[in-house]
C-alpha positions as CSV (number, residue, x, y, z in Angstrom):
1,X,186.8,187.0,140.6
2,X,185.1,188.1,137.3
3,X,187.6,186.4,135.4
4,X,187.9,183.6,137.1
5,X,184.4,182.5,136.7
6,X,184.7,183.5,133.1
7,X,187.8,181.1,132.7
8,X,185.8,178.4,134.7
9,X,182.5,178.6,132.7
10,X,184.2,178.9,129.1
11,X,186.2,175.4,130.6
12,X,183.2,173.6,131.5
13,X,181.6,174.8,127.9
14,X,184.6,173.3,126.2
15,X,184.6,169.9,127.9
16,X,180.8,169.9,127.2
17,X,181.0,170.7,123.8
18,X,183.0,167.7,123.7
19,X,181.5,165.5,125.7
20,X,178.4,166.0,123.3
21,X,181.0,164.7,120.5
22,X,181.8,161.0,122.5
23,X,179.6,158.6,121.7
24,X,180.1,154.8,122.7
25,X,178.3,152.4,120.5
26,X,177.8,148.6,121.9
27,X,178.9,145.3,119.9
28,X,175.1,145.0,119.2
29,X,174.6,148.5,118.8
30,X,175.1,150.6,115.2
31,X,175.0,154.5,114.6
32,X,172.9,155.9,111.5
33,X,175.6,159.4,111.1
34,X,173.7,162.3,109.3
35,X,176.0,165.6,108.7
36,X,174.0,168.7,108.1
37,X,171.0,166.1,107.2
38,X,172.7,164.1,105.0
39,X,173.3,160.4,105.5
40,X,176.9,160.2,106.3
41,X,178.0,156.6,107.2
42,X,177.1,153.5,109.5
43,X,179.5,154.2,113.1
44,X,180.3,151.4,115.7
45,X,180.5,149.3,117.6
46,X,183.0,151.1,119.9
47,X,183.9,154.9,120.4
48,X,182.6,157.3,118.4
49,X,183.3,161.3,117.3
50,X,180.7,163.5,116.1
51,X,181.1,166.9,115.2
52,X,178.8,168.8,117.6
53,X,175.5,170.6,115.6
54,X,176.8,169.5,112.5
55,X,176.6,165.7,113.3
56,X,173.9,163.7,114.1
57,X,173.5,159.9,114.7
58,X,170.3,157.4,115.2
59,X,171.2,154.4,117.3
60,X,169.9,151.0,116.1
61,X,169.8,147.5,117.8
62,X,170.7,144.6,115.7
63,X,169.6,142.4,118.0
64,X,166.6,140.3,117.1
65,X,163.2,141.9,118.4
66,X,160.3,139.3,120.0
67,X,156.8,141.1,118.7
68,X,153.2,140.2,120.1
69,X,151.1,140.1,117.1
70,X,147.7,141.6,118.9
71,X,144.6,139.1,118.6
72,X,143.0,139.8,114.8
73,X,139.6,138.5,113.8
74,X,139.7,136.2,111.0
75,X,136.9,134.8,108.7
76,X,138.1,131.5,107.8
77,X,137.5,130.2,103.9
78,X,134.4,127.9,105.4
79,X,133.3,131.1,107.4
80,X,134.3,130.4,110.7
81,X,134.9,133.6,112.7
82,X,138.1,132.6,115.3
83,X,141.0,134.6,116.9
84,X,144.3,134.4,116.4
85,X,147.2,135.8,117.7
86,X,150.9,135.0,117.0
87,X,154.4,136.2,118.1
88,X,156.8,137.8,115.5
89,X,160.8,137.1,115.5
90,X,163.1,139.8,113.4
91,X,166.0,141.4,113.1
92,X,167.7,144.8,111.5
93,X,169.8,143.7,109.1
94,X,171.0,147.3,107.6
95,X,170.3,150.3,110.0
96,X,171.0,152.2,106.6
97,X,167.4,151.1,105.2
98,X,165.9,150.6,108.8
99,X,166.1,154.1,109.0
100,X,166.1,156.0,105.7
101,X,162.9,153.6,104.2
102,X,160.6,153.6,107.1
103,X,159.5,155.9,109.8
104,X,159.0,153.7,112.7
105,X,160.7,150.5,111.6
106,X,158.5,148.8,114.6
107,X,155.4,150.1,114.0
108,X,155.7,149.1,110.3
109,X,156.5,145.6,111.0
110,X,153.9,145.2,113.7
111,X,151.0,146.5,111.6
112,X,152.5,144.4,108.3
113,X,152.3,141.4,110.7
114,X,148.6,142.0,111.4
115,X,147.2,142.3,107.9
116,X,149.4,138.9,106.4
117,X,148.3,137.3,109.5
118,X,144.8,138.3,108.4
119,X,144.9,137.5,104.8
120,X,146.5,134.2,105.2
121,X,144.4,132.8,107.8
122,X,141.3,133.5,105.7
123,X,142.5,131.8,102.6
124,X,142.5,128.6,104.6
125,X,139.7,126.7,106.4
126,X,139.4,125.5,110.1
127,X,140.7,122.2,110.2
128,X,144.3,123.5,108.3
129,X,144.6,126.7,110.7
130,X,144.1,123.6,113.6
131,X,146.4,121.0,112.1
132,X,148.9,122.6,110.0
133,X,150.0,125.7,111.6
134,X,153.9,124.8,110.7
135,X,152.8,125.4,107.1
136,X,150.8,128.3,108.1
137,X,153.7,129.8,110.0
138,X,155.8,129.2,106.8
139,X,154.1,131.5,105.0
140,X,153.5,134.0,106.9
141,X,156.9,134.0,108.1
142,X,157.8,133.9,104.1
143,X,155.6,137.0,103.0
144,X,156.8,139.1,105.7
145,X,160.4,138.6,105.0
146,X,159.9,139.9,101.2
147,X,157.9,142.5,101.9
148,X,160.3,143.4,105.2
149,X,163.6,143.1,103.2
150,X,163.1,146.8,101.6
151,X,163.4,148.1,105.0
152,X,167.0,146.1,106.1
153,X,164.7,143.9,108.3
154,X,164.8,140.0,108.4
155,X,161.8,137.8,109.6
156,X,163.2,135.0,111.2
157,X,160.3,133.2,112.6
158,X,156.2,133.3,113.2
159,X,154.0,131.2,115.6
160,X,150.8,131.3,115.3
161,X,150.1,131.3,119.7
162,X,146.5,130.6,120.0
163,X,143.4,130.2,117.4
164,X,140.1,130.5,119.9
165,X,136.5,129.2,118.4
166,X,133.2,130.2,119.8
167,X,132.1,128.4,122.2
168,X,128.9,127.4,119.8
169,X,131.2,126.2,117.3
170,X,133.1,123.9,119.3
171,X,130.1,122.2,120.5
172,X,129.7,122.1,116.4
173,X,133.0,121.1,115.8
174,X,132.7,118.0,118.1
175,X,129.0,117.0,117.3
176,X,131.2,117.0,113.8
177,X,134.1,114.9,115.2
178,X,131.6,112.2,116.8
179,X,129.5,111.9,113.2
180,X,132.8,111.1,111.3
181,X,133.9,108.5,114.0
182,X,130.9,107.0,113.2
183,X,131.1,106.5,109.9
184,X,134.5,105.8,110.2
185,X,133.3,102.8,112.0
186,X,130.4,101.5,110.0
187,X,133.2,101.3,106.8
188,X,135.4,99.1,108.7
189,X,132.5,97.3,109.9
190,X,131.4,96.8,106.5
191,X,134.8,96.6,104.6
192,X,135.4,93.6,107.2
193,X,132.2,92.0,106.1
194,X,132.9,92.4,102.4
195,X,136.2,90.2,103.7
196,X,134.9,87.8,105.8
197,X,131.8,86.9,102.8
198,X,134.8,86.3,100.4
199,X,136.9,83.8,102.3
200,X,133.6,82.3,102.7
201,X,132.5,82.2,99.2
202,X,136.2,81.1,98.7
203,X,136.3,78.2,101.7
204,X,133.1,76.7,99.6
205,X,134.5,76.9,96.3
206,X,137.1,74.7,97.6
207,X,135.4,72.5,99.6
208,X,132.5,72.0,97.1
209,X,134.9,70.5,94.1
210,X,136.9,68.0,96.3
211,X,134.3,65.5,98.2
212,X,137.1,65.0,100.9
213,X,137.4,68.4,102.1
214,X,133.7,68.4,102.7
215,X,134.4,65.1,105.0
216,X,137.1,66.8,106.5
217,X,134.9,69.8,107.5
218,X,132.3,67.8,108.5
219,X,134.7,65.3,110.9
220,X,135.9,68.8,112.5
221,X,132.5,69.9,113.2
222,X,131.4,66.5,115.0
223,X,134.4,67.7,117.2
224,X,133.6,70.9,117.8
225,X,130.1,69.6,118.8
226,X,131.7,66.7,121.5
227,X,133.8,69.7,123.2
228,X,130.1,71.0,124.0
229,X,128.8,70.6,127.7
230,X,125.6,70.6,126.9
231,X,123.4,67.1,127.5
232,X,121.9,67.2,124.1
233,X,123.9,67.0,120.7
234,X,122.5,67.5,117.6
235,X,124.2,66.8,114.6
236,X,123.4,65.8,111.1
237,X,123.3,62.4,109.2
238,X,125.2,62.2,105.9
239,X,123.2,60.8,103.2
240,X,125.3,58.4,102.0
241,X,125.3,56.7,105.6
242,X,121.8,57.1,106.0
243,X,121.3,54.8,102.5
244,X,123.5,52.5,103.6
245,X,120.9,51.8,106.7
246,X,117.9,51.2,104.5
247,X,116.8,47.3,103.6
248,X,117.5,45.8,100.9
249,X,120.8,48.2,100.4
250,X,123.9,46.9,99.2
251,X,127.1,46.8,102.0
């Protein structure tokens, strides 16, 4: 019997000596091989052999990683004090540098994210972080990729989520909005003014150096006065007419 359980506990030893040797890597999936320590080789996908104790391998996902970029404080460049938060797309590229450049590949990016997200933002006023935040994206997205690429990681995408205002400055921000509608509308008023005064000016230059045309505008305003429903009209009396009624004046 002593033997027997000897026999059966050096068998189960073996096959799990070599069980510990199997790996099984999937399509998305890459192994970082170290031997005695030492970077070895990139494994997978598929079915792998490690040497047991000698051989160690890291697994790494190459598929692309969604981040929540927590809610940072920013000081705009006309000192407006929002939040922001954003959401961070990337990707492993090579699980060599993912690996052997950073400590915590994750960690790294997520903290990266927070301080560009930071120092961007601030560089640029209220009204840009409100109406161009696909520019703002751009380069954030572009500053994390180059400073990212040493560790094998590609950014693929940022979006800014959310910018929130203080509740005092929004009240600001539309007290703001209402004054520039205003004067939005006191230049048309006045560029239409400008227009209308220089057709005028432009109507009497014509009709003062062609007697007709002063006739003319004075036959169309006896009709617009007759198409009145009032009981009394009013109109005036050329001169010329008026010295033809006079005694003693020629016909």
């Amino acid at each position: 019997m002593g033997g027997l359980a000897f026999y059966v506990l050096a068998a189960v030893l073996i096959v799990a000596f070599f069980a510990s040797a199997i790996r099984i890597l999937r399509e998305y999936e890459r192994g970082v091989v170290f031997t005695l320590g030492r970077y070895t080789r990139i494994a997978g996908p598929g079915f792998i052999i490690l040497i047991p104790v000698i051989q160690q391998m890291v697994r790494v996902d190459l598929r692309t990683f969604v981040e929540d970029v927590p809610t940072q404080d920013v000081i705009s460049r006309d000192n407006v004090s929002v939040k922001v938060n954003a959401v961070l797309y990337f990707r492993i590229v090579d699980p060599e540098r993912a690996i052997l450049q950073v400590e915590n590949y994750m960690e790294a990016t997520s903290q990266l994210a927070q301080t560009t997200l930071r120092s961007v933002l601030g560089k640029h006023e209220l009204d840009e972080m409100l109406a161009e935040r696909d520019k703002l994206n751009a380069d954030i997205q572009a500053i994390l990729d180059e400073q990212t690429d040493a560790w094998g990681i590609k950014v693929a995408n940022v979006e800014i989520k959310h910018v929130d205002i203080d509740e005092s400055m929004v009240r600001a921000i539309a007290r703001q909005a209402e004054a520039e509608r205003f004067r939005r509308a006191k230049i048309i008023n006045a560029e239409g003014e400008q227009q209308a005064a220089e057709k005028l000016v432009e109507a009497g230059r014509i009709l003062g150096g062609d007697p007709r045309a002063m006739q003319l505008r004075y036959f169309a305003a006896l009709h617009d006065i007759a198409g009145d429903k009032s009981n009394t009209i009013v109109f005036p009396m050329p001169l010329d007419l008026i010295e033809g009624l006079k005694p003693g004046s020629k016909a």
